[in-house]
Structures are given as structure tokens and as C-alpha cells.
Chimera marker file (.cmm) of the C-alpha trace (Angstrom):
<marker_set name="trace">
<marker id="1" x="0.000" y="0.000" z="0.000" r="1" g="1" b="0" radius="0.5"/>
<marker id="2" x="0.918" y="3.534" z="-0.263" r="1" g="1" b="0" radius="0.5"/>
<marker id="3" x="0.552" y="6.380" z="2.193" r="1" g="1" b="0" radius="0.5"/>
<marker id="4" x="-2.851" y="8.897" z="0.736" r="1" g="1" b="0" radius="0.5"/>
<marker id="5" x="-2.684" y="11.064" z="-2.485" r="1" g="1" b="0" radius="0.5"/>
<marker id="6" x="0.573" y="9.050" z="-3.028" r="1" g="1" b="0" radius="0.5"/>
<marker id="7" x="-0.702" y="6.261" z="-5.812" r="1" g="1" b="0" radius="0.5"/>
<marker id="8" x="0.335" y="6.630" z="-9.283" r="1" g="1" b="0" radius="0.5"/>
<marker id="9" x="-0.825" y="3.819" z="-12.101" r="1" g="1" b="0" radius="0.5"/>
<marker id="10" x="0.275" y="3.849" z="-15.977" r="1" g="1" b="0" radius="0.5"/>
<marker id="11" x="-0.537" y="1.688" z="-18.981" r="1" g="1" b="0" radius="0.5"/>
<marker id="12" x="0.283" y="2.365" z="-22.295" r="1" g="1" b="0" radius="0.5"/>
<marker id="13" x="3.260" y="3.118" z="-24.492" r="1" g="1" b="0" radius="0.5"/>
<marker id="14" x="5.485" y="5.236" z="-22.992" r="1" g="1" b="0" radius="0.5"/>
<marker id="15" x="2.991" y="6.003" z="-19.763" r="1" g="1" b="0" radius="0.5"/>
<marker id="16" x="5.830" y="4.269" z="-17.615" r="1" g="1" b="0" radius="0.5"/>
<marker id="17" x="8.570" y="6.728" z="-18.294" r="1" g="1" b="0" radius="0.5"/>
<marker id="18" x="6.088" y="9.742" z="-17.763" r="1" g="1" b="0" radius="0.5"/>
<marker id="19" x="4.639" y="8.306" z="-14.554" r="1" g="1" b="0" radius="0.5"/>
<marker id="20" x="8.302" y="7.423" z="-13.150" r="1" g="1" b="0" radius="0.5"/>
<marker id="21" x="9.353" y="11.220" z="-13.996" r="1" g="1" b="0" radius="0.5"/>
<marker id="22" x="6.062" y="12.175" z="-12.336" r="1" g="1" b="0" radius="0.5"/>
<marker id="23" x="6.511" y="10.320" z="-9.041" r="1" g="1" b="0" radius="0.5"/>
<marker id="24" x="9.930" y="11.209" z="-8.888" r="1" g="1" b="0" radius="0.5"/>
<marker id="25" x="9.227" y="15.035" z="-9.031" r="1" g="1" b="0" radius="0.5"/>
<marker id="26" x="6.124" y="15.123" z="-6.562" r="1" g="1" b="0" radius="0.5"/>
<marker id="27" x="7.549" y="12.000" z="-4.304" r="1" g="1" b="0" radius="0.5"/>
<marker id="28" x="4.455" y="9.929" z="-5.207" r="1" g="1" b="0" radius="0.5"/>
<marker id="29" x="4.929" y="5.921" z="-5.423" r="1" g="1" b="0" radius="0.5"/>
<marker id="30" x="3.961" y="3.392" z="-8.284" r="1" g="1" b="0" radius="0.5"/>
<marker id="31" x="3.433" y="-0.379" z="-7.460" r="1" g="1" b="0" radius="0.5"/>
<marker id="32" x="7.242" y="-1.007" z="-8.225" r="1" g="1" b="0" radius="0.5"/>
<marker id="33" x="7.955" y="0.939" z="-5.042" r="1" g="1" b="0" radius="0.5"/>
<marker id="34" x="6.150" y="-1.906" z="-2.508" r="1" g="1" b="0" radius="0.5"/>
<marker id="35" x="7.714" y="-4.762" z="-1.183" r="1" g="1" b="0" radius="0.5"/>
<marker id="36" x="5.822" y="-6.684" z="-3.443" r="1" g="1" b="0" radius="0.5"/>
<marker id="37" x="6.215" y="-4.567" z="-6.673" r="1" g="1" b="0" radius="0.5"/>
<marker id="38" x="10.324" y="-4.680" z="-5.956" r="1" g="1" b="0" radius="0.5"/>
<marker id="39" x="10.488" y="-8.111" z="-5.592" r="1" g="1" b="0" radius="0.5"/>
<marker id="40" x="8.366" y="-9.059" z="-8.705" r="1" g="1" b="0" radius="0.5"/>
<marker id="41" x="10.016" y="-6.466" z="-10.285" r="1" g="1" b="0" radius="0.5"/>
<marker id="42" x="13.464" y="-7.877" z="-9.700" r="1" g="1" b="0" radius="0.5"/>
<marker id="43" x="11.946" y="-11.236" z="-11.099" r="1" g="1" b="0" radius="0.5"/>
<marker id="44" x="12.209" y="-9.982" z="-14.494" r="1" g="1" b="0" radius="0.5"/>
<marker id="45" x="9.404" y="-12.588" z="-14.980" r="1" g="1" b="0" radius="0.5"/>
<marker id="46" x="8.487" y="-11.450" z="-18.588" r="1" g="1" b="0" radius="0.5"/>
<marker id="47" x="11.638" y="-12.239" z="-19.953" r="1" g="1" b="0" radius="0.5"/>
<marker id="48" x="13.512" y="-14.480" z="-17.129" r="1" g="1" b="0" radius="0.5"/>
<marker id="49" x="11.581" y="-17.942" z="-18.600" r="1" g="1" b="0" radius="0.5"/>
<marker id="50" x="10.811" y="-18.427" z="-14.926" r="1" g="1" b="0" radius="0.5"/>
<marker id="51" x="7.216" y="-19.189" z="-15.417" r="1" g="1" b="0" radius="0.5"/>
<marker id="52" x="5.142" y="-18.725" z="-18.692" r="1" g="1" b="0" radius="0.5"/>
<marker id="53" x="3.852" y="-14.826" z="-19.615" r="1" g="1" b="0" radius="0.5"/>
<marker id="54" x="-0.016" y="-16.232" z="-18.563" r="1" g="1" b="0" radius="0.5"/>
<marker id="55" x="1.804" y="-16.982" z="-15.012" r="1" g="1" b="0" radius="0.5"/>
<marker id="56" x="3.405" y="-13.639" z="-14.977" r="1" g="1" b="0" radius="0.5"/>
<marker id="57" x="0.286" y="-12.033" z="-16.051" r="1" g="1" b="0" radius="0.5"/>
<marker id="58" x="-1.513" y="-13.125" z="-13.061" r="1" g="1" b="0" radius="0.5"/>
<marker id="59" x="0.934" y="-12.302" z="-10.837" r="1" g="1" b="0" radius="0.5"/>
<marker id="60" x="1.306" y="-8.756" z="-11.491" r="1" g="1" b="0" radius="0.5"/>
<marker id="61" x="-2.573" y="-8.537" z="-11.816" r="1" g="1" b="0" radius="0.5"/>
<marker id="62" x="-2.817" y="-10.167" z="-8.863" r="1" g="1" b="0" radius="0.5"/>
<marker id="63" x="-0.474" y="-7.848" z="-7.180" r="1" g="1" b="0" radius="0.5"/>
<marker id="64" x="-1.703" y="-4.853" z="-9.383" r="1" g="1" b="0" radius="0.5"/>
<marker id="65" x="-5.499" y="-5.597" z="-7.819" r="1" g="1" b="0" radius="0.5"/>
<marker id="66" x="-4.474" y="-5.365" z="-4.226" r="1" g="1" b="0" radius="0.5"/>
<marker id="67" x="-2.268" y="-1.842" z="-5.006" r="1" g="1" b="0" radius="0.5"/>
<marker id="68" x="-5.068" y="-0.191" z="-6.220" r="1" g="1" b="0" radius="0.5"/>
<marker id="69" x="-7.316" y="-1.655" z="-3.765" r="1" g="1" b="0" radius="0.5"/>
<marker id="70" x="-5.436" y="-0.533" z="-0.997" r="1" g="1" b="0" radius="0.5"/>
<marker id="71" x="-4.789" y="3.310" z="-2.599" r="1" g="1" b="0" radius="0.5"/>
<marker id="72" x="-6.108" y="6.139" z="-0.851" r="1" g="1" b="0" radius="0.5"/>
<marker id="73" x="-7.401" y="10.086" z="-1.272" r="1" g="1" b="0" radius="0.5"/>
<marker id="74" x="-6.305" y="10.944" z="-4.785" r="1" g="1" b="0" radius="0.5"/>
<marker id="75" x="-4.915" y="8.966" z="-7.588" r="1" g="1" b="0" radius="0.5"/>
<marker id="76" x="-2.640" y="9.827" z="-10.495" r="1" g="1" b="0" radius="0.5"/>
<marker id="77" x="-3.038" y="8.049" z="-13.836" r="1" g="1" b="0" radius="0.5"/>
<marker id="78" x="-0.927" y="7.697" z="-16.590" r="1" g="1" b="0" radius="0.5"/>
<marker id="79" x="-3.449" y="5.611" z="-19.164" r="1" g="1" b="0" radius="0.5"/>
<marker id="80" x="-3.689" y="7.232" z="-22.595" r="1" g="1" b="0" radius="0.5"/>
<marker id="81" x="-2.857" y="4.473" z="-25.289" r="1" g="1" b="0" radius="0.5"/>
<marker id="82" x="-3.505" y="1.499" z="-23.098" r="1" g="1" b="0" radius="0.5"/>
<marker id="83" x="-5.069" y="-1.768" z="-24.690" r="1" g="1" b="0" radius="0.5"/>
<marker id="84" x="-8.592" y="-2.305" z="-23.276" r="1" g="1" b="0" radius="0.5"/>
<marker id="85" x="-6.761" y="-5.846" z="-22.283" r="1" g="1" b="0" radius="0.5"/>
<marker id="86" x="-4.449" y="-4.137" z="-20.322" r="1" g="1" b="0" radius="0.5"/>
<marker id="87" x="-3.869" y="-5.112" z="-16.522" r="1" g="1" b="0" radius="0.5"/>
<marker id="88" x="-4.789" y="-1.573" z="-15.696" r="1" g="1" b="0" radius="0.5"/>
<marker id="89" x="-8.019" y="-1.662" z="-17.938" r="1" g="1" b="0" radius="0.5"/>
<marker id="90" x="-9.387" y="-4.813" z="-16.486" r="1" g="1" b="0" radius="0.5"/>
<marker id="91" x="-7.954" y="-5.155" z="-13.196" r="1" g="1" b="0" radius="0.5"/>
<marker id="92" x="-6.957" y="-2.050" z="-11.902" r="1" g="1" b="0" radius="0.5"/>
<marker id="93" x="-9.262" y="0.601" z="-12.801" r="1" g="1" b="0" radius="0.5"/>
<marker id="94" x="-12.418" y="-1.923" z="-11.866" r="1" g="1" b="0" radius="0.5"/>
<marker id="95" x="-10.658" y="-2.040" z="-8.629" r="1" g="1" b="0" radius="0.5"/>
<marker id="96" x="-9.857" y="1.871" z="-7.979" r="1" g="1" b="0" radius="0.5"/>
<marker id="97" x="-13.513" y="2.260" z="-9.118" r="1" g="1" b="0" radius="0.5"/>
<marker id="98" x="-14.722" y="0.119" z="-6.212" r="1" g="1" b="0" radius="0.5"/>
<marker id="99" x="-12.405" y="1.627" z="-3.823" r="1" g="1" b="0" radius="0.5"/>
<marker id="100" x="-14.023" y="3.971" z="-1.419" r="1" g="1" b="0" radius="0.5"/>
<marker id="101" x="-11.503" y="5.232" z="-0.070" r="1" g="1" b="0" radius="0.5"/>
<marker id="102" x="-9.987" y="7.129" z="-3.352" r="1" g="1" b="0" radius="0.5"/>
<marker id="103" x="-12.156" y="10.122" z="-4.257" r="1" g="1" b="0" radius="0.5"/>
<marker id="104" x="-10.086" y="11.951" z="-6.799" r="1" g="1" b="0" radius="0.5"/>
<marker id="105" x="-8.656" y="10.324" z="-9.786" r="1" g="1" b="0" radius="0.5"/>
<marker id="106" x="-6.437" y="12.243" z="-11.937" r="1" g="1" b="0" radius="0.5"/>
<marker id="107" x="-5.419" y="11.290" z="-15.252" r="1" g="1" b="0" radius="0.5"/>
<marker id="108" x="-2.419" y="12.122" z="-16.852" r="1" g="1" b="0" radius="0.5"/>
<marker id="109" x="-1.028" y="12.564" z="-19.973" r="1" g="1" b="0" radius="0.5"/>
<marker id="110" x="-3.818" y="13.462" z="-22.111" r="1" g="1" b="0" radius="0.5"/>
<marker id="111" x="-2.362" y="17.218" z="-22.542" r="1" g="1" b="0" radius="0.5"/>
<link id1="1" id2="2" r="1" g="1" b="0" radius="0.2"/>
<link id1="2" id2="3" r="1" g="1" b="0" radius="0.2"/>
<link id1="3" id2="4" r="1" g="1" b="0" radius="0.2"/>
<link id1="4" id2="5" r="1" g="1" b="0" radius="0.2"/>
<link id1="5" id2="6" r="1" g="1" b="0" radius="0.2"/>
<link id1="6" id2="7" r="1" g="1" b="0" radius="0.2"/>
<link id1="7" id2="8" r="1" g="1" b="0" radius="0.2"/>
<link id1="8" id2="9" r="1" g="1" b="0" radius="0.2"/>
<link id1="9" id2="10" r="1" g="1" b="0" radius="0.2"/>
<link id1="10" id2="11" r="1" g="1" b="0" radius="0.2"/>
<link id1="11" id2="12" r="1" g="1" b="0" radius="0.2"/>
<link id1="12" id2="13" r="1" g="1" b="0" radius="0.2"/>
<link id1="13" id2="14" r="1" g="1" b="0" radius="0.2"/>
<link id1="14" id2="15" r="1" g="1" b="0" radius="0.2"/>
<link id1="15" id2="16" r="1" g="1" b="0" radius="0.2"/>
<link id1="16" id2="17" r="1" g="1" b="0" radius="0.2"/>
<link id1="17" id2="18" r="1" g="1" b="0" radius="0.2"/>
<link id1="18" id2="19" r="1" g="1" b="0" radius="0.2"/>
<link id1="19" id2="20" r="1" g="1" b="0" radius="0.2"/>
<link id1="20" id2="21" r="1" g="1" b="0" radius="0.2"/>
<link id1="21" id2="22" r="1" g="1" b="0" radius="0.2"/>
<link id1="22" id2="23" r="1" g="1" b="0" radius="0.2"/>
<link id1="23" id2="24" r="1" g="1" b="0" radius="0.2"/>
<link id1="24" id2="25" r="1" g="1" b="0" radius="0.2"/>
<link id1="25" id2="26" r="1" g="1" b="0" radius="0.2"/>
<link id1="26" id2="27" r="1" g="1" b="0" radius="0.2"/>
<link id1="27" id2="28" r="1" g="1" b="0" radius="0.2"/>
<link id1="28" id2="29" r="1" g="1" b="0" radius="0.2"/>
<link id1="29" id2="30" r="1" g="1" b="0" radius="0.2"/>
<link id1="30" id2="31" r="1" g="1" b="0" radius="0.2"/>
<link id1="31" id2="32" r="1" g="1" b="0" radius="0.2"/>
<link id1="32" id2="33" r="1" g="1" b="0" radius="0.2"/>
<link id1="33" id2="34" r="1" g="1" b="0" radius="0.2"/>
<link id1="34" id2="35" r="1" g="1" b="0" radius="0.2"/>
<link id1="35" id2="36" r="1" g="1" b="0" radius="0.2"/>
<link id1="36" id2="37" r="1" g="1" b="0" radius="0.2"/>
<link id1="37" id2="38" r="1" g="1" b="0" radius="0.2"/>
<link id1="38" id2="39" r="1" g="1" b="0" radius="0.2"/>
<link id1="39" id2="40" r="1" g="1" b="0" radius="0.2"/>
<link id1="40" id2="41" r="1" g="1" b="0" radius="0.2"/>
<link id1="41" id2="42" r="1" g="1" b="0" radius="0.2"/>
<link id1="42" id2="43" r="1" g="1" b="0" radius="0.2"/>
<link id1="43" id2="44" r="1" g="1" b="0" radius="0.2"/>
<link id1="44" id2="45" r="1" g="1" b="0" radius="0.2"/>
<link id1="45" id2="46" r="1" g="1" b="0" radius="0.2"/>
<link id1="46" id2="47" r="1" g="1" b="0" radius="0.2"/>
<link id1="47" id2="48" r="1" g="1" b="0" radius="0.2"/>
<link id1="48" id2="49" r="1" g="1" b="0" radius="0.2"/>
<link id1="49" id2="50" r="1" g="1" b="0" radius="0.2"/>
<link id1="50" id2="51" r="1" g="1" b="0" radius="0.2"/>
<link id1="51" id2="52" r="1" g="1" b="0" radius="0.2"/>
<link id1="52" id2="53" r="1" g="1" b="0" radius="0.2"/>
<link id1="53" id2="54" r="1" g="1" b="0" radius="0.2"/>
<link id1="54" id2="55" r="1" g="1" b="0" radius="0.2"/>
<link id1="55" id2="56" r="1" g="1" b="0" radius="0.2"/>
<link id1="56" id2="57" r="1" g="1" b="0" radius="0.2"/>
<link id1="57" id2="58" r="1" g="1" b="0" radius="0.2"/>
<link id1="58" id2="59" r="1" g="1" b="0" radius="0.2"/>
<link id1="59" id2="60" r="1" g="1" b="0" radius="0.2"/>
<link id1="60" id2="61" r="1" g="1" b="0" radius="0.2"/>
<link id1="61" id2="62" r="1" g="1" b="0" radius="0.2"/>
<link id1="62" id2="63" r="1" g="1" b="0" radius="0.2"/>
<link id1="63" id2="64" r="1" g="1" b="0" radius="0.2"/>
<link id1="64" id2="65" r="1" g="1" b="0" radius="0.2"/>
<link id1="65" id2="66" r="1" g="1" b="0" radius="0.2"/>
<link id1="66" id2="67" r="1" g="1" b="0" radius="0.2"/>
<link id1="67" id2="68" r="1" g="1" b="0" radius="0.2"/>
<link id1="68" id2="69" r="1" g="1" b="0" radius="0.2"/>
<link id1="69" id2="70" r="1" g="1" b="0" radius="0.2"/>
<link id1="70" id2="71" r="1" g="1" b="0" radius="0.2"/>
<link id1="71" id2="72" r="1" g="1" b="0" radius="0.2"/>
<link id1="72" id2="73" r="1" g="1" b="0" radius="0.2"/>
<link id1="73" id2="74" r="1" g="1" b="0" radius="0.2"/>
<link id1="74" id2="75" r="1" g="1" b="0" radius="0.2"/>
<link id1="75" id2="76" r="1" g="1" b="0" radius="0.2"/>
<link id1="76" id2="77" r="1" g="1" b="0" radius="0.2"/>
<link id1="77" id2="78" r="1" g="1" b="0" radius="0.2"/>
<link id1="78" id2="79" r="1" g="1" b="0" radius="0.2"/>
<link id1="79" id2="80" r="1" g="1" b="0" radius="0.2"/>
<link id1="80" id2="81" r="1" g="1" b="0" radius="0.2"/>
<link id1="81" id2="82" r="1" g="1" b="0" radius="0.2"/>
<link id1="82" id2="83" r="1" g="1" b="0" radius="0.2"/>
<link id1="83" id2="84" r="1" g="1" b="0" radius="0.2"/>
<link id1="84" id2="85" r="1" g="1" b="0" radius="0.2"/>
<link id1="85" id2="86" r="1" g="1" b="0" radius="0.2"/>
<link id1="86" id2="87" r="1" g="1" b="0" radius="0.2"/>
<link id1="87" id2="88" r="1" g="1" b="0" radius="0.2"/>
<link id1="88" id2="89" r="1" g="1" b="0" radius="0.2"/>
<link id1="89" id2="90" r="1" g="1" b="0" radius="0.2"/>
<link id1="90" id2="91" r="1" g="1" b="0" radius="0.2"/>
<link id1="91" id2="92" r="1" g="1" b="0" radius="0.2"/>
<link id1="92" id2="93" r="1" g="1" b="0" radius="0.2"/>
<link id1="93" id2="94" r="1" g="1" b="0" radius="0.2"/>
<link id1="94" id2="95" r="1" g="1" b="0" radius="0.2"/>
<link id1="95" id2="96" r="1" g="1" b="0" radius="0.2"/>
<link id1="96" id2="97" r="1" g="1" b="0" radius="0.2"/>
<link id1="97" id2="98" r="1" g="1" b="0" radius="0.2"/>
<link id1="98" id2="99" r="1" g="1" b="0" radius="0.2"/>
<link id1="99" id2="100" r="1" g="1" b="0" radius="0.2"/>
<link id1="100" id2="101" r="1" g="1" b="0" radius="0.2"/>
<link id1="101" id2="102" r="1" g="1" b="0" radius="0.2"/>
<link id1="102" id2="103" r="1" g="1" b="0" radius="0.2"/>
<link id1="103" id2="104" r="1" g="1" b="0" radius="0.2"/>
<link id1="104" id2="105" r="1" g="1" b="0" radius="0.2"/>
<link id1="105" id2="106" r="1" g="1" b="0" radius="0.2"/>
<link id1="106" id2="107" r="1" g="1" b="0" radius="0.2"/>
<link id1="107" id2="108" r="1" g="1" b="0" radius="0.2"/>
<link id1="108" id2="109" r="1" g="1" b="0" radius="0.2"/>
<link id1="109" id2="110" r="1" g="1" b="0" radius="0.2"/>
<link id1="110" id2="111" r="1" g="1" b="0" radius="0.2"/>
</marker_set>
């Protein structure tokens, strides 16, 4: 979990580099900055041949549902150009919609 007004999500081409330059200027956090999102980063699972791309999939959507389940007070999103299949499309937005305890989503990007 993150501390409120502190989530940040991103999906899309080149979302991740303008969401990392955005939580590094305002000291916000993205799900690579939890214990969880640092260790499955460091898995490289995508491209390590640890466990098939379906496995990885679910992992990070797993991991991806509980981050923005757990976010609080106001959001920042990076999502212009993401695939509708996207973890953040089907898994993470569903869940920040459901969340009551975000009431401000901001989304990024679209300047």
C-alpha cells in the first residue's frame, strides 16, 4: 500500500517513463515501489523464462489488484494508449472504481 494522495498507475506506451518522472518530481509511489512490486520487479518474470507470460500475467494482476485496492485520497493516472486488455483496464481501474476510499482520480497525460 501507499501512504494517501501518493498512488500513481500507468498503462500504455510510454505512460511508464512519464509516470516514473512524475513520481519522482512530486515523491508519489507506483506499485514497483512496494515490497511486493520490488520483488516481482526484480523477477524480471516477462523475460527471465521463470514461469510462462499467462503466469506472470496473473501475478502482477494479482499484485496490481491489491495496489489499487489498498490506494487512498487521490490517484494519479498515466493511461492514454492502453489496450482495453491491459492489466490496468481490467484489473486495476475496476478495482480503484470500487475503492471507497480514493475520491479523486487524476489522469495524466492526455495534454
Amino acid at each position: 500500500s501507499t501512504p494517501k494522495d501518493s498512488a500513481v498507475f500507468y498503462s500504455g506506451f510510454g505512460n511508464r517513463q512519464k509516470a516514473f518522472e512524475f513520481k519522482l518530481k512530486l515523491d508519489k509511489l507506483t506499485i514497483e515501489d512496494t515490497s511486493g512490486g520490488k520483488w516481482l520487479h526484480q523477477q524480471d518474470l516477462f523475460r527471465s523464462g521463470k514461469v510462462s507470460v499467462e503466469q506472470a500475467l496473473k501475478l502482477w494482476g494479482r499484485l496490481s489488484e491489491r495496489y489499487a485496492a489498498s490506494a487512498k485520497g487521490e490517484v494519479t493516472i498515466f493511461s492514454n494508449g492502453s489496450r482495453p486488455s491491459s492489466i490496468f483496464n481490467r484489473i486495476e481501474y475496476p478495482a480503484l472504481r470500487k475503492n471507497v476510499d480514493v475520491y479523486k482520480k487524476i489522469f495524466r497525460g492526455y495534454e
